[in-house]
C-alpha positions in Angstrom: -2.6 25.0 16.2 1.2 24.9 15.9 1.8 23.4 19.0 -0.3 20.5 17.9 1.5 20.6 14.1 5.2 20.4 16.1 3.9 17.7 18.0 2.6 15.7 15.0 5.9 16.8 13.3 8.0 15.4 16.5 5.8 12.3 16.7 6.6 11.8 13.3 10.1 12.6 13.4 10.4 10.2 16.1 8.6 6.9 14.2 10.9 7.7 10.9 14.2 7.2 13.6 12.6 4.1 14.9 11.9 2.8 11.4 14.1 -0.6 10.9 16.4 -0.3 7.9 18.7 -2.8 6.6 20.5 -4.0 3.5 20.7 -7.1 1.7 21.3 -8.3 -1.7 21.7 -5.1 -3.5 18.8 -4.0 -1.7 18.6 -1.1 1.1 15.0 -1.9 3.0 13.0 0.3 5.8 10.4 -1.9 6.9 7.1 0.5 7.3 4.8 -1.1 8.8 4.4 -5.0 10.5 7.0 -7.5 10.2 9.3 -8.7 7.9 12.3 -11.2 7.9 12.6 -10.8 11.4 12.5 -7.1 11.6 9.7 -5.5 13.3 8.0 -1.9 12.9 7.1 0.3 15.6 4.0 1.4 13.5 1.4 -0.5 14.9 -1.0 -3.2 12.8 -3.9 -5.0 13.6 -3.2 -8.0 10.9 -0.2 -9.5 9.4 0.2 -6.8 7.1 3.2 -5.4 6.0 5.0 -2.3 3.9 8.2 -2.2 3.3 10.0 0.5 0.6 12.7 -0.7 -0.8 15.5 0.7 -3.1 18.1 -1.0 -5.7 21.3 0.5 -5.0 22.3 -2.6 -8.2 20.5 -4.7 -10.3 19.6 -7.5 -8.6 16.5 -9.8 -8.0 13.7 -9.3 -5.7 12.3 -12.5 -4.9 9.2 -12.7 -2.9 8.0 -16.3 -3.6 7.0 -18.1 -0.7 8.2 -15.3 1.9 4.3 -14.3 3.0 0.9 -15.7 3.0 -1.5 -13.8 1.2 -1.7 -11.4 -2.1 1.3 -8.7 -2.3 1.5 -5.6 -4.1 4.7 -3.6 -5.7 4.0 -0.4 -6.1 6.9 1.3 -8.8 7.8 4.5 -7.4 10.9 5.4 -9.3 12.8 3.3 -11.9 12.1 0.8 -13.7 11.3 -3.0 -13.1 11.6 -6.2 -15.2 8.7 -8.8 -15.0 9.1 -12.0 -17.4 10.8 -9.8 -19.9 8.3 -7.0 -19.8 9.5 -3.5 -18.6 7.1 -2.0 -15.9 7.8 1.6 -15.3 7.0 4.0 -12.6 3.7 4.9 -10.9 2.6 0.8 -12.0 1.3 -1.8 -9.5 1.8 -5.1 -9.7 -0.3 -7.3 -7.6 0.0 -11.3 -7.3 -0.6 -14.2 -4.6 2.3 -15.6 -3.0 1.3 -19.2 -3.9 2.3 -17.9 -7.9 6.0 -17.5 -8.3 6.6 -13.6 -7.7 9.9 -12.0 -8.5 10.9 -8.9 -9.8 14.3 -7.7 -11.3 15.5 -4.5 -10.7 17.5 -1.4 -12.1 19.6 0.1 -10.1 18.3 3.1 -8.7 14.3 1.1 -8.7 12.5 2.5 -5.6 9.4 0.3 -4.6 7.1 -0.1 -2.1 6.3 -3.5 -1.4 3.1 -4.5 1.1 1.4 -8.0 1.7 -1.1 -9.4 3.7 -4.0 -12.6 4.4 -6.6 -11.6 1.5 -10.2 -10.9 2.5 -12.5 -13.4 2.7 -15.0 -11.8 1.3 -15.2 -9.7 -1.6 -14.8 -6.1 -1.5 -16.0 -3.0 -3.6 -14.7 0.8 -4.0 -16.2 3.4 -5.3 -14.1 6.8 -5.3 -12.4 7.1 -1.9 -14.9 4.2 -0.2 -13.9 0.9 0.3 -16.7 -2.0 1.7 -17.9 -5.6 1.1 -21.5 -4.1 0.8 -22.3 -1.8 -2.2 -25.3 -0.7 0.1 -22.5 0.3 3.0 -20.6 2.3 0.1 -24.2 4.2 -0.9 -24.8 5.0 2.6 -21.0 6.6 2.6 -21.5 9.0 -0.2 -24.5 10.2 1.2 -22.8 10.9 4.3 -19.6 12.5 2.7 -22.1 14.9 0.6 -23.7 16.2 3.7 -20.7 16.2 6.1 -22.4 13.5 8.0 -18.7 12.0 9.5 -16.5 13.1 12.6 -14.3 15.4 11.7 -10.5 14.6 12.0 -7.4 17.2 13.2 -5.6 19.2 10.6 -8.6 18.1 8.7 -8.2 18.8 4.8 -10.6 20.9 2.7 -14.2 18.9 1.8 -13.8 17.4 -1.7 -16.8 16.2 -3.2 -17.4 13.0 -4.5 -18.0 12.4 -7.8 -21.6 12.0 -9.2 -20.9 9.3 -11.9 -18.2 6.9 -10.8 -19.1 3.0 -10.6 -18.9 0.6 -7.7 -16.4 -2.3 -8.9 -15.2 -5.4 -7.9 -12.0 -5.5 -6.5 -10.4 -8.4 -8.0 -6.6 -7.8 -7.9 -6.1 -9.9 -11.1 -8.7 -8.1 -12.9 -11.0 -5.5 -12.1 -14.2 -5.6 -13.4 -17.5 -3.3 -12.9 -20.1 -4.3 -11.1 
């Protein structure tokens, strides 16, 4: 078991080095996952998805508008950010399509993680830790987390259970509503 947690350390170790970081306006990025302004990640995708965490080492703008196709996410992690004169603070998402006008300012010191991609076509529900377009796919899920019905991973974490009354929702980026 170690050797197999030095080599998931070393892997990992290995990816963070590899990790394209630059800076630009105020801003210091490390691009995640996908691409991004010409900077590519050696974490591979299977879309035209992207993360990229970025921190404000000044005030300055983050301006997203017309840069990607798709809906985008930012994702506060530390500080504080400034939205059409309203503060949003730590642990808050902020979600938009790119075809809206999307730009943030930041504090110095604002850490965020910022990730974008083509939406879904079709809608999609979640329900605890399952995400589907089916509710009935989402049912069949549960049942299988509650009796361990699902291949076991490496390293795999203690069994949580799922929770008995949570609802199946809509997710609707621009406002969630139950189902």
């Amino acid at each position: 078991m170690l050797q197999i947690s030095m080599y998931i350390i070393s892997t990992l170790m290995i990816y963070v080095r590899r990790v394209p970081t630059w800076s630009d306006d105020g801003m210091t990025y490390r691009l995640l996952a996908g691409c991004m302004l010409g900077h590519t990640s050696p974490l591979p995708v299977h879309s035209e998805l992207f993360a990229v965490d970025i921190i404000a080492n000044e005030d300055t703008f983050l301006n997203v508008k017309n840069l990607f196709r798709g809906e985008i996410a930012i994702l506060i992690n530390t500080g504080t950010v400034e939205l059409d004169g309203q503060v949003v603070e730590q642990g808050q998402l902020l979600v938009s399509d790119t075809d809206r006008e999307c730009g943030v300012d930041l504090k110095a010191g604002t850490r965020v993680l910022l990730f974008s991609g083509p939406a879904f076509p079709e809608e999609r529900y979640i329900n605890w830790n399952f995400v589907s377009s089916s509710k009935e796919r989402i049912e069949q899920a549960r049942e299988d987390w509650k009796n361990h019905n699902f291949q076991k991973c490496l390293m795999m974490i203690p069994i949580f259970l799922c929770p008995l009354s949570i609802k199946t929702v809509n997710i609707d980026p621009y406002s969630l509503q139950n189902e």
